[in-house]
N, C-alpha and C positions, 0 to 999 in steps of 0.2 A: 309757438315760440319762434321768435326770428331774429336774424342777427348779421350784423356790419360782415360783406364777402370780405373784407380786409383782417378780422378779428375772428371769425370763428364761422362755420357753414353748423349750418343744423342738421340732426339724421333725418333722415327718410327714408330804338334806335333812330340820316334825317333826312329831312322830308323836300310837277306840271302844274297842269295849272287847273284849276276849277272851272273859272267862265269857261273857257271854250270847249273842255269836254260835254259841261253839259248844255252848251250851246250846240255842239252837232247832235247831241241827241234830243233837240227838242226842246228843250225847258226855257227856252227865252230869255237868257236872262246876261247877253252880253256885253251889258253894259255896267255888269254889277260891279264892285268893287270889294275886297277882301274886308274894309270894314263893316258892311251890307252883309246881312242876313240873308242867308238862302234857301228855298224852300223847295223842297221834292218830295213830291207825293206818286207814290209808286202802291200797286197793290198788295196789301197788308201790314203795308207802315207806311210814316208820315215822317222824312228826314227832315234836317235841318242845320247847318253850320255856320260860322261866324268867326272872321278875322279868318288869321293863315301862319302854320308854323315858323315858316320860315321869316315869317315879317318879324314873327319873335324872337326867334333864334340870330339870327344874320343882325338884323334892324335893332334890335332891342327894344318894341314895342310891348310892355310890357304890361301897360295898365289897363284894367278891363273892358272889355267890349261887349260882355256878356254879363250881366248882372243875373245871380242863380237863381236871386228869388222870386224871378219873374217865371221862374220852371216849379215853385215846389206845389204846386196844385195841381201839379200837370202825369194824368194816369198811366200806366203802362209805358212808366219813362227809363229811358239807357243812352247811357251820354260819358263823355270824357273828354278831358282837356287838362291844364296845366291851371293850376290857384293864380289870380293874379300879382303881379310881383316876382311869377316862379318860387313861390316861397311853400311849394304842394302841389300836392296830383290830388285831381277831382273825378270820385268814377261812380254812376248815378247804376244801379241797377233794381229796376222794377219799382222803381220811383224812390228808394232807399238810397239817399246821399251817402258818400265816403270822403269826408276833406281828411286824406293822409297828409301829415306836416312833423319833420322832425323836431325834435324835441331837446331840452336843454341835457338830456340823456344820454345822446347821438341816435335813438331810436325812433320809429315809427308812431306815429299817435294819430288815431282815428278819433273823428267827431259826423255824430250823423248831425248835418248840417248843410242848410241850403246857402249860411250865412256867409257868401263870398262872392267873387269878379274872378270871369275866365279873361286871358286875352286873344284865345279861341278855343272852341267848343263847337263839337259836333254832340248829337243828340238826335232820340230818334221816338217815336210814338210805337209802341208793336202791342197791340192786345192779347196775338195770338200766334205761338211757336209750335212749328214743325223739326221733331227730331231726327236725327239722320248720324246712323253708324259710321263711326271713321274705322277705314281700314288701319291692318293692325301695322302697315308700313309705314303710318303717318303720324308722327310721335313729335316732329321738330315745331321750330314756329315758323322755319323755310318751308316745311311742308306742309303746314296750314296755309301760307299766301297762294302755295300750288294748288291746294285743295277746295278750299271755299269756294272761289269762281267755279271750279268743277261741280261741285257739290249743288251749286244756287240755281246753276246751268239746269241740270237733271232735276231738281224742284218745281223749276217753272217761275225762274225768276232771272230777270236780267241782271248777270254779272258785271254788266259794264257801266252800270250806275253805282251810284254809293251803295251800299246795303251794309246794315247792321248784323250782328251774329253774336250767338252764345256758346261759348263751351262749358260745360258742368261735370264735375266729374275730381276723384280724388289726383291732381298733378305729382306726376313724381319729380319733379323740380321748378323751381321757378328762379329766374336769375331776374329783379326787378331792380326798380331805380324811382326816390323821389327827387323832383326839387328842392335844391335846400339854398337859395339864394339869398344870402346876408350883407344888411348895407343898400347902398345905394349905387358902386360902381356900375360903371359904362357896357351893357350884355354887348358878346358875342358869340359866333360859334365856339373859340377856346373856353372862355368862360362859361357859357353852358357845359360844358363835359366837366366841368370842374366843380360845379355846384350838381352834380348826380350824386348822392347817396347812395349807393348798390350793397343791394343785401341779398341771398339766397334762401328759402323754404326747400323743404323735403316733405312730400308725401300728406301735403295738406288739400283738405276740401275745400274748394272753391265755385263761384261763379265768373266767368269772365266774360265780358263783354268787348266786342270787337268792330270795329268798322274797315270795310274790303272797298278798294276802287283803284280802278287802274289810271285813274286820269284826275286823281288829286296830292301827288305825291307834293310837298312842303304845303298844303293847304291844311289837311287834318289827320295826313297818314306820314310817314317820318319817308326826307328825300330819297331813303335808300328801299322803302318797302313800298307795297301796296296794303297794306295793313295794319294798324294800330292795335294795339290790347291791351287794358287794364283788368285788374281784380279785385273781389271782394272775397275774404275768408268767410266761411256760413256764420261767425258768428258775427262779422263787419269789425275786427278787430285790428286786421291790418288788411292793407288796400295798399294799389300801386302800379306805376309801368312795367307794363310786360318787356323785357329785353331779350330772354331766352325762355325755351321751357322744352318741358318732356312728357308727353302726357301717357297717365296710365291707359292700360286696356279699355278702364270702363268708362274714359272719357266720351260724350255726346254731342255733338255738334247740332244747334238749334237753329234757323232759320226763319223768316216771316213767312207765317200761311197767308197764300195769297187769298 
């Protein structure tokens, strides 16, 4: 069950630049432009992103740059962005689509479905994950952006590229948010806060999926973090941006084996 933070809680955020980070680490690709497609292939995934938050948010570029269904044959996929239009959050885990889009209800409505346009999207290839214990000190989504680079570090993976990640595990809170953008007015930053939806979970099973990078803050991780997060409930029944969370003891932390 879930339900409007404004209306009831159940028991149990925005976004340097992309070229030039990954132009000093190598990848070539200074010349690209935020509506160009990007490709990083690192050991034991195959990243990939398109357009740039902020062009959305700020700009209000809104219409697709990412056509989905050119991913739904695509194996061991994990991916997230915004519906185009902002009218949904889209969170792909283990190639299992989630278009969350509110509803004439005021609530959440899941469709497994490839049938839509991001106006950016990051996504990632990962065949195969490495589990790794989160101390019992690390419960925030502050201390997950602390964490993960620490964590990727000690794996054997470089933190300072994009890298994808999974948490699994029963959450004891989740503070989320869809877009619910109705109409046609003119986006901005004000207007984006104002078309959030926020809703709160208690103590539900999840998978979440995540992407970590110190050097794409308004490209595909929000201005203010280094990390993005979406989720799928186990049964794919509600899905959505992560804003806040708490995670239980027996939460997991997954990684790409290199």
């Amino acid at each position: 069950m879930v339900s409007r933070r404004s209306i009831l809680k159940v028991g149990l955020g925005l976004c340097g630049c992309a070229v030039c980070a990954l132009a000093e680490l190598g990848f070539g690709i200074s010349s690209a432009r935020a509506d160009q497609q990007v490709n990083v292939r690192r050991p034991g995934y195959d990243l990939h992103f398109i357009g740039a938050q902020r062009e959305t948010v700020m700009n209000g570029k809104l219409a697709a740059s990412l056509d989905l269904r050119t991913l739904a044959r695509t194996p061991h996929l994990y991916g997230l962005g915004p519906i185009e239009q902002l009218r949904g959050e889209v969170t792909i885990v283990n190639s299992r689509p989630a278009l969350a889009r509110i509803g004439p209800d005021g609530m959440v409505h899941v469709s497994e479905s490839f049938d839509s346009g991001a106006p950016f999207f990051i996504w990632a290839e990962v065949p195969a994950w490495q589990s790794v214990a989160i101390p019992s000190h690390i419960r925030s989504y502050s201390d997950l952006e602390k964490f993960v680079p620490e964590a990727a570090n000690m794996a054997g993976l470089d933190s300072r590229t994009p890298l994808p990640f999974l948490l699994r595990g029963r959450a004891r809170s989740i503070e989320f948010h869809v877009l619910n953008r109705v109409g046609d007015e003119r986006h901005d930053l004000k207007k984006h806060r104002e078309i959030q939806a926020v809703f709160e979970l208690e103590g539900v099973e999840t998978t979440m999926v995540g992407f970590c990078s110190p050097g794409h803050r308004g490209i595909f991780t929000p201005m203010d973090s280094t990390i993005h997060i979406h989720f799928q409930s186990v049964g794919n029944g509600i899905s959505g941006h992560i804003q806040k969370l708490k995670l239980a003891e027996d939460t997991m932390l997954w990684l790409p084996s290199p």
